[in-house]
C-alpha positions in Angstrom: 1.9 -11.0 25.1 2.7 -11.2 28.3 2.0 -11.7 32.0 2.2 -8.6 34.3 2.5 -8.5 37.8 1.8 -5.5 40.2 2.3 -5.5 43.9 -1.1 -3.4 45.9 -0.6 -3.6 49.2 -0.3 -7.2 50.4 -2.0 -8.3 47.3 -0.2 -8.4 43.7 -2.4 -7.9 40.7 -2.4 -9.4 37.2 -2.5 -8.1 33.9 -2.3 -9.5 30.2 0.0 -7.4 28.5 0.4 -7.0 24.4 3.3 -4.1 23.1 3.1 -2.9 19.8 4.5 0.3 17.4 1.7 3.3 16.5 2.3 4.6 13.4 4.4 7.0 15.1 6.7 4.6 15.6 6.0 4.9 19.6 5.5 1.8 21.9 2.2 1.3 22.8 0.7 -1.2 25.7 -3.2 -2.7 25.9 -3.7 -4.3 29.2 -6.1 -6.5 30.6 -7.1 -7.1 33.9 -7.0 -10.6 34.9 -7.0 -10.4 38.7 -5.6 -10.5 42.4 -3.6 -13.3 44.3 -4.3 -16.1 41.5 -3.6 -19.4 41.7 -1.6 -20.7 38.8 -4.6 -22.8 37.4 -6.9 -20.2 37.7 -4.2 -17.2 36.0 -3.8 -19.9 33.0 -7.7 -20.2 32.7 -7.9 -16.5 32.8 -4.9 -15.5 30.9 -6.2 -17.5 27.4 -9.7 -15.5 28.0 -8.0 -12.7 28.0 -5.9 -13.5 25.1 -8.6 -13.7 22.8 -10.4 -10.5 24.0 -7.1 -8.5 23.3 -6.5 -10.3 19.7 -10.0 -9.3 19.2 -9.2 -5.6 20.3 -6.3 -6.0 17.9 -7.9 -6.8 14.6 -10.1 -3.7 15.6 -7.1 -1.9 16.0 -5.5 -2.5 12.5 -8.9 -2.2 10.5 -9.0 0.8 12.1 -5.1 2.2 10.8 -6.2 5.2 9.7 -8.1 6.7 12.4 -4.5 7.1 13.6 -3.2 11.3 14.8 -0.1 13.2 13.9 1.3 16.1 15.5 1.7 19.0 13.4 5.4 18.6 13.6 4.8 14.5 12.5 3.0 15.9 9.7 5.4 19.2 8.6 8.4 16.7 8.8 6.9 13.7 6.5 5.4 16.7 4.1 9.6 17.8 4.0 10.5 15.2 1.5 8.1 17.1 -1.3 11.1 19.7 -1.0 13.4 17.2 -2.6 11.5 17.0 -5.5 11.6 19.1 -8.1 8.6 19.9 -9.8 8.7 19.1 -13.6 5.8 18.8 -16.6 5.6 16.6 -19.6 5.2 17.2 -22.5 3.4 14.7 -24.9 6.9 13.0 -26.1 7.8 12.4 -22.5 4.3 10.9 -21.3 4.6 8.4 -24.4 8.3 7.9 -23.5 7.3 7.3 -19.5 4.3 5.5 -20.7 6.5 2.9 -22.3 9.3 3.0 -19.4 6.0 2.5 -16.4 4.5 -0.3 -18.7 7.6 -2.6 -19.3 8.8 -2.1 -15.5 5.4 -2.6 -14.1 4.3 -5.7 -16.2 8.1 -6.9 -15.3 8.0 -6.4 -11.8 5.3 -9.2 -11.6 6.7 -11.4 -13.9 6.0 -10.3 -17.4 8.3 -12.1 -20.0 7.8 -8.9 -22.7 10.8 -7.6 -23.5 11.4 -3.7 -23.1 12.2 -3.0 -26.7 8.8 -5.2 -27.1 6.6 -2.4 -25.6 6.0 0.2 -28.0 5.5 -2.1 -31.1 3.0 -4.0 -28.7 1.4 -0.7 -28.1 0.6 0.3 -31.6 -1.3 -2.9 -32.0 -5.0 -3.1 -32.7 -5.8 -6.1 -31.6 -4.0 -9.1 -29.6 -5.1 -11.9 -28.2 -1.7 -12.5 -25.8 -2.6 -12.1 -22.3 0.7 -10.6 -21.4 0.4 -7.6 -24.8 -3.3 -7.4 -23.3 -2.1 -5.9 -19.6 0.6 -4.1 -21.5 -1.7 -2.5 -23.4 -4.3 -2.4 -21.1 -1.8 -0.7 -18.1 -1.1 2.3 -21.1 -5.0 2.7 -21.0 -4.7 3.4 -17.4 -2.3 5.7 -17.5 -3.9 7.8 -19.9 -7.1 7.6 -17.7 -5.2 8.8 -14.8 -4.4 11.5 -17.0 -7.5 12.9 -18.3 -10.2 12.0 -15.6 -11.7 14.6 -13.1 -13.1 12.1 -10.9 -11.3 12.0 -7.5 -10.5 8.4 -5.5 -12.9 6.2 -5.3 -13.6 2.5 -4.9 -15.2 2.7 -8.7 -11.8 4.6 -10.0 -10.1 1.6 -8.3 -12.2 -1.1 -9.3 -11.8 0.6 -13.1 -8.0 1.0 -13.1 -7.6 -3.0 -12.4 -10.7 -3.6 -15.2 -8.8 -1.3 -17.7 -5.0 -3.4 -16.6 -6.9 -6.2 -17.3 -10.2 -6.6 -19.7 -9.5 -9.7 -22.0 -6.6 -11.2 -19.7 -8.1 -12.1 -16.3 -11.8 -13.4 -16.2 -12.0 -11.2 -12.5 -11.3 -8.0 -14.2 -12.7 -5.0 -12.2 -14.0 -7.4 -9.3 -12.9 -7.4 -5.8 -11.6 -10.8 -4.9 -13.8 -13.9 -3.4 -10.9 -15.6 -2.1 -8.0 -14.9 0.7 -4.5 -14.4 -0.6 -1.0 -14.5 0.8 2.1 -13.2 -0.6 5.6 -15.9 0.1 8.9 -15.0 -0.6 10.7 -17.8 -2.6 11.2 -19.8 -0.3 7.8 -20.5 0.2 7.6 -18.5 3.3 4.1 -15.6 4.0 5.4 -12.4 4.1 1.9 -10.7 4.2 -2.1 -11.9 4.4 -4.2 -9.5 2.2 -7.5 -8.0 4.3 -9.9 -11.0 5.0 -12.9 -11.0 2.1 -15.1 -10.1 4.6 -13.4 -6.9 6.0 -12.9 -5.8 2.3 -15.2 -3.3 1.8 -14.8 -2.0 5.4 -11.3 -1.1 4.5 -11.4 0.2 1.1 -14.3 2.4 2.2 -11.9 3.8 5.1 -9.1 4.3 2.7 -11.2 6.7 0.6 -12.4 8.3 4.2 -9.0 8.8 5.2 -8.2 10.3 2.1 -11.2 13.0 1.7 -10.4 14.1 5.5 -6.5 14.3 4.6 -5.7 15.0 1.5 -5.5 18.5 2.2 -3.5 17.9 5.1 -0.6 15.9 3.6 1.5 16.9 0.6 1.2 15.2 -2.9 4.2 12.6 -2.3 3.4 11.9 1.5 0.0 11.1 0.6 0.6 9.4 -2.7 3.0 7.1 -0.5 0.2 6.7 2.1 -2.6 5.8 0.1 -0.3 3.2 -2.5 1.1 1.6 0.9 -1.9 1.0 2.4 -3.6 -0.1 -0.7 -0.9 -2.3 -1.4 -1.5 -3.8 2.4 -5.1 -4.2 1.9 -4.5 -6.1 -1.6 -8.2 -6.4 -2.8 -8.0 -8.3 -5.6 -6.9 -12.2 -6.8 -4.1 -10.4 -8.7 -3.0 -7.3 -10.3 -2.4 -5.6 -6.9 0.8 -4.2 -7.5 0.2 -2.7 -10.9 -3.1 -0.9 -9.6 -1.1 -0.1 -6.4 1.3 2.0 -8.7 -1.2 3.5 -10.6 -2.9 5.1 -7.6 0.2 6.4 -6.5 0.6 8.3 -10.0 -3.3 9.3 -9.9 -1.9 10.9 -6.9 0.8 12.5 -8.0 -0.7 14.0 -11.5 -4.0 14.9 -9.9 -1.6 17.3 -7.8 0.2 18.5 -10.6 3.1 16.5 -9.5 5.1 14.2 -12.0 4.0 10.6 -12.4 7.1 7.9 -10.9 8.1 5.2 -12.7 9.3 1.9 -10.5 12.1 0.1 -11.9 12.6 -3.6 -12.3 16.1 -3.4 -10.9 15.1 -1.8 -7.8 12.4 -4.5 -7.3 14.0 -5.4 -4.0 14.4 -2.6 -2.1 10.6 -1.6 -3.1 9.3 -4.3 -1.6 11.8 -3.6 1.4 9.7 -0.4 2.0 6.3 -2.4 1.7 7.3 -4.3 4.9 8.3 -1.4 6.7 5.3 0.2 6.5 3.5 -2.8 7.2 5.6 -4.9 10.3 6.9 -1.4 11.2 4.3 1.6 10.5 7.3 3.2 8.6 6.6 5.5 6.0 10.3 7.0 5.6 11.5 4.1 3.7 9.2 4.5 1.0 9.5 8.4 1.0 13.0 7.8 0.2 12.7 5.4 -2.3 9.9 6.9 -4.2 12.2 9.9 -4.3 15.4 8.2 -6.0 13.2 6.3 -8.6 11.9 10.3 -9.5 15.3 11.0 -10.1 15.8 7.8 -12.4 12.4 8.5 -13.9 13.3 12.7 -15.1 16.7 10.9 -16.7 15.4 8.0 -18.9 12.1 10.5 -19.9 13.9 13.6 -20.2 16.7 15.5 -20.7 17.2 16.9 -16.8 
């Protein structure tokens, strides 16, 4: 933020000024009116009143993210990158086979210590009583249930994608989180706050709004990016985000009758590269391109194309 000063006359006016990118990636400006010919006490009185209106006006701002407008050109250009997919359908060989693949590099990607070759022996299990077999198991229940249900988003399909991850492993299992979280990067550092509990609801509620109003609107892969980034910036629960994150990005895809993605371990980095684009930068073209290479490396370790 910062101070503004406009000459009127013989008199110069003040403003409180904050810049910030739309999700257009266009500069924006709030201002704030603070007054005329001010002394410097009085502008510093009036300047940290003002400061906390337009923080307020802020948080307002970002709990409302998707109330956001594209032009129809925005919108034809981000529904482009579906053209760089080709479409392709499993058959029950290559769901088990992608089904193993998504498992292992989902568990992995938040710090799972079962080994890849681990996975399908751990999936033809009856019973464990490991909490790392339980999610792996319990993440090939959710797959399946992306599959085969008819029901559309919802905060119940997301609260019962995390309970299936994680029945038997995590006491919170299908709950929304009581407590605030915060992601650091290893050095100890917050990269990202998760929605405060008390805006939790508000939020998830919106995301399914957005989505009933645009899902016609945007193309499978835009709006499968869309809906997993913001999910992922809301992060409702105490853990398990991620996982459910990419499983709502395949519920997407396969409700569409587009292929499911898998994200790999390796490419860890530069997914999470594209989460903080979208989220310091309201960039969705990162992620679009990502999602689109690991489609690629998903058709050649499921299938023969």
């Amino acid at each position: 933020m910062y101070i503004e000063k406009r000459k009127s006359g013989k008199n110069i006016k003040y403003y409180l000024v904050h810049s910030y990118r739309d999700i257009n990636n266009k500069v924006q400006k709030i201002r704030k009116y603070l007054g005329s010919n001010l002394a410097p006490q009085k502008l510093e009185i009036l300047t940290k009143k003002a400061r906390n209106s337009l923080l307020n006006l802020l948080k307002s701002l970002e709990s409302d993210v998707f109330e956001f407008s594209l032009t129809e050109k925005q919108i034809e250009s981000l529904n482009k990158y579906d053209d760089k997919i080709t479409i392709f359908h499993f058959n029950e060989k290559q769901w088990q086979q992608f089904t193993e693949e998504f498992v292992y590099n989902t568990n992995a990607i938040e710090g799972s210590t079962i080994l890849k070759e681990e996975v399908p022996k751990i999936l033809k299990k009856k019973e464990t009583n490991d909490d790392e077999e339980i999610e792996t198991k319990g993440v090939a229940k959710a797959i399946e249930y992306i599959r085969k249900t008819k029901q559309d988003l919802s905060v119940n399909l997301i609260l019962k994608l995390h309970e299936l991850c994680f029945k038997g492993s995590k006491h919170f299992a299908g709950k929304l989180r009581n407590v605030e979280v915060v992601i650091r990067d290893r050095g100890g550092e917050i990269i990202h706050s998760g929605t405060p509990i008390e805006n939790l609801d508000k939020e998830l509620n919106e995301l399914i709004l957005w989505y009933k109003k645009n899902k016609e609107i945007f193309k499978p892969l835009a709006l499968a990016a869309i809906i997993h980034n913001q999910f992922e910036d809301i992060h409702p629960f105490q853990d398990g985000n991620g996982r459910v994150g990419r499983l709502l990005l395949n519920f997407i895809l396969v409700r569409n009758k587009y292929p499911p993605i898998n994200i790999l371990l390796e490419d860890r980095g530069e997914y999470y590269y594209t989460l903080q684009e979208y989220e310091k930068n309201d960039k969705l073209r990162p992620s679009l391109n990502f999602l689109i290479k690991q489609y690629k490396k998903t058709l050649r370790k499921v299938t023969t194309k």
